[in-house]
C-alpha positions in Angstrom: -1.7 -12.9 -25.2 -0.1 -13.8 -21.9 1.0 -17.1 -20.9 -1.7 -18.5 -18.2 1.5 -20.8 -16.5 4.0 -17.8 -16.3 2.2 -14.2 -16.9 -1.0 -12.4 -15.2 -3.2 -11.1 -17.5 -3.9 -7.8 -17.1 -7.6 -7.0 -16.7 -9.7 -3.7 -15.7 -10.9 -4.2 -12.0 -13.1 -2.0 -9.7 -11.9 -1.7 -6.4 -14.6 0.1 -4.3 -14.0 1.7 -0.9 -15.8 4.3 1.7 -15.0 6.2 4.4 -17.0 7.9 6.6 -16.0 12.3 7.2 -16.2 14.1 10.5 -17.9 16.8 9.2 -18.6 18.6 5.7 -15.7 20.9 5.5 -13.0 21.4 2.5 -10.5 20.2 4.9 -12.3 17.3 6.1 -13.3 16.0 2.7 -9.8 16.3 1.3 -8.5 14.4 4.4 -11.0 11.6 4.5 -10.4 11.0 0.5 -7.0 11.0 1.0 -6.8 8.3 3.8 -9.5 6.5 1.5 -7.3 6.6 -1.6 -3.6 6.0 0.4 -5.2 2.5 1.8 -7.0 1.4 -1.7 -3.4 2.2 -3.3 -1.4 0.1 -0.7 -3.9 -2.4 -0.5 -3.8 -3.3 -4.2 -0.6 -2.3 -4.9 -1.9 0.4 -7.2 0.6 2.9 -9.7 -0.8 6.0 -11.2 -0.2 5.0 -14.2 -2.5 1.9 -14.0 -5.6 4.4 -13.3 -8.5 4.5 -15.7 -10.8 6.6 -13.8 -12.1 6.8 -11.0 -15.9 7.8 -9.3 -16.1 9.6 -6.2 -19.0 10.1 -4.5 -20.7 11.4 -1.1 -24.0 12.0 0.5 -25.9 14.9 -0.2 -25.0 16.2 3.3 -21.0 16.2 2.0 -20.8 19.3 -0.4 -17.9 21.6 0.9 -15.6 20.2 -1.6 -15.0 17.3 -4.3 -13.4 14.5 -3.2 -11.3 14.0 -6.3 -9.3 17.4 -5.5 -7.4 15.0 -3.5 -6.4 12.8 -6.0 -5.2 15.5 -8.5 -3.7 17.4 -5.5 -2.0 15.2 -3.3 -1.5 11.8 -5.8 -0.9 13.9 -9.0 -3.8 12.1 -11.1 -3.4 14.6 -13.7 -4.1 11.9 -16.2 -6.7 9.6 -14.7 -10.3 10.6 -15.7 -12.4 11.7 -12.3 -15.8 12.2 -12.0 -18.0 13.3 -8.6 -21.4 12.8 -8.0 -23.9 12.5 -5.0 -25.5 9.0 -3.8 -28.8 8.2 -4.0 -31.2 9.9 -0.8 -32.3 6.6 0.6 -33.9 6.5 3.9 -31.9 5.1 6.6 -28.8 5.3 4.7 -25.3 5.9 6.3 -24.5 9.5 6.4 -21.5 11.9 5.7 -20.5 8.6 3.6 -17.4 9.2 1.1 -17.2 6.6 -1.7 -14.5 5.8 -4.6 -15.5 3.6 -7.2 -11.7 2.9 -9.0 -11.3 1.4 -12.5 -7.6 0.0 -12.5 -5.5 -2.1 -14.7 -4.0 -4.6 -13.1 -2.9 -8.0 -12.8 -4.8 -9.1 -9.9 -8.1 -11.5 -10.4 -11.0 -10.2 -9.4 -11.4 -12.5 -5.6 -7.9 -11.0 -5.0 -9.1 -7.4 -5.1 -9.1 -5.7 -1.8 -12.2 -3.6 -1.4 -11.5 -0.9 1.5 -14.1 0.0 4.2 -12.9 2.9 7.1 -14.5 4.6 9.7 -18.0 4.4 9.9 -18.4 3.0 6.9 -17.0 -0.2 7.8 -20.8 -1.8 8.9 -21.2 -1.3 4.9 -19.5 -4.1 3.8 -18.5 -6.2 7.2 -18.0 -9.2 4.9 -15.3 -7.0 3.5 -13.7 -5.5 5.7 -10.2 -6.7 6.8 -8.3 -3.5 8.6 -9.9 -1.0 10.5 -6.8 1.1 11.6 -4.9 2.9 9.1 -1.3 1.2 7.6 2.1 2.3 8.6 2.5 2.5 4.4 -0.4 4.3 4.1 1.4 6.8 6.3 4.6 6.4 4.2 2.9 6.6 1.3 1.0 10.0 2.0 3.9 11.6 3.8 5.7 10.9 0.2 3.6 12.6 -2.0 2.8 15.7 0.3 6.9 16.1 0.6 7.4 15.1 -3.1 4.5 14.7 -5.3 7.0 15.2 -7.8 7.8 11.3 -7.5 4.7 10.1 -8.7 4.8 12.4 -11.2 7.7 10.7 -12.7 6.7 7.0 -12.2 3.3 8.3 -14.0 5.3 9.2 -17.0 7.7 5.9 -17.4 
């Protein structure tokens, strides 16, 4: 059991986050995800390896792809278990809205999670949402794995 003066606990945390996409196209999809995922990651400081699962999940009008292609593809979540699904039709809702439900292990308590809203998608949650531009690291961070996914691949495995 970990010392409450000297060492977090680790705990399972969700850490939600949407995104709105410009239109419902493979490339779009995979694009929106990835921007979704890269800012969720920095944001919470996030390794592979600390991954449970993760739920992705868009309006019915978003069917051209499954968002979690761009966590195997471009993050190497090879391990991690992903599951896709549609949202609920409800009137009035937001559409072409992209949403990641992630189950994490981590030190962090649960008021020091940071929940990610982009895009459209940021009247969702306005209590929530912080940054509206996307992060210098989360450019870093994607231009890493598209160059050398390999990298994650090998802190995955430590």
């Amino acid at each position: 059991m970990a010392n409450r003066d000297t060492e977090p606990a680790w705990r399972l945390r969700g850490i939600r986050g949407a995104t709105t996409v410009d239109e419902n196209s493979r490339a779009a999809i995979i694009e929106a995800t990835e921007e979704l995922l890269a800012e969720m990651i920095v944001a919470n400081d996030i390794e592979s390896s600390e991954v449970a699962s993760a739920w992705f999940t868009t309006t019915p009008d978003l069917n051209a792809e499954f968002p979690a292609v761009a966590a195997r593809q471009t993050f190497n979540w090879t391990h991690a278990a992903l599951m896709c699904g549609h949202e609920m039709q409800v009137p009035g809702s937001l559409p072409s809205c992209l949403r990641i439900l992630l189950h994490v292990n981590t030190p962090l308590r649960q008021n020091q999670v940071q929940h990610v809203y982009l895009r459209g998608a940021r009247v969702l949650r306005t209590d929530l949402t912080v940054n509206t531009e996307p992060s210098r690291s989360v450019e870093d961070l994607l231009t890493r794995f598209r160059e050398t996914p390999e990298l994650d691949r090998e802190r995955a495995d430590r």
